[in-house]
Steps between C-alpha positions, in 0.01 A plus 500: 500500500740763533415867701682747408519800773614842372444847723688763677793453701355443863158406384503185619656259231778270654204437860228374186752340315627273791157457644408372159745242460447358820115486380645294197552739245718600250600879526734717342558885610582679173732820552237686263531797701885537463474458067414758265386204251125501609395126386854337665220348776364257138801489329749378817196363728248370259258503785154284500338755792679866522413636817606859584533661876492844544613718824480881588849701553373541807497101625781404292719740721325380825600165380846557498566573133623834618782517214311606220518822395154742462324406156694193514143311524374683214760406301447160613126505387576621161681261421262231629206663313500202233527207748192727708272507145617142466465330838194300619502601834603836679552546895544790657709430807504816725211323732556168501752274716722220281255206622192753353713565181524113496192353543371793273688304195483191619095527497543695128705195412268205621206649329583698216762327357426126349 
């Protein structure tokens, strides 16, 4: 099976994706957020679970992503608005340490996908 993580920059995606993997899985992080070609996520990852983390401004500067500039994230978001409509699970990050993020999907992936 192959999980396909697309989100924000600082939302969380490289933490999931290596947690992941060493839970057995195959992951790819699609660059969605960087294209202006709004199905790249199917056409490059060709995912069989699209999951999509989320952040506030807010915690993506408190996590260190303090490079972006102001509506950077909303620029970011539009262009993940397919892959959003599209994926099968969403997480909103702000609250939630990596190992919550984690066992979040990894429960989503025991029992809702065969």
């Amino acid at each position: 099976m192959r999980v396909v993580l697309v989100g924000v920059c600082g939302s969380g995606k490289t933490a999931l994706a290596q947690g992941l993997r060493r839970l057995g899985y195959e992951v790819r992080e699609c660059g969605q957020e960087h294209s202006e070609v709004p199905y790249m996520w199917q056409a490059i990852s060709r995912p069989d679970v699209l999951i999509y983390l989320d952040a506030s401004e807010e915690v993506i500067y408190r996590r260190g992503q303090r490079h972006y500039v102001v509506g950077c994230v909303d620029e970011q978001r539009r262009r993940l608005a397919h892959a959003r409509m599209h994926c099968d699970l969403y997480v909103m990050t702000d609250d939630l340490a990596e190992a919550q993020v984690l066992a979040q999907v990894a429960e989503f992936l025991a029992y809702h996908v065969p």
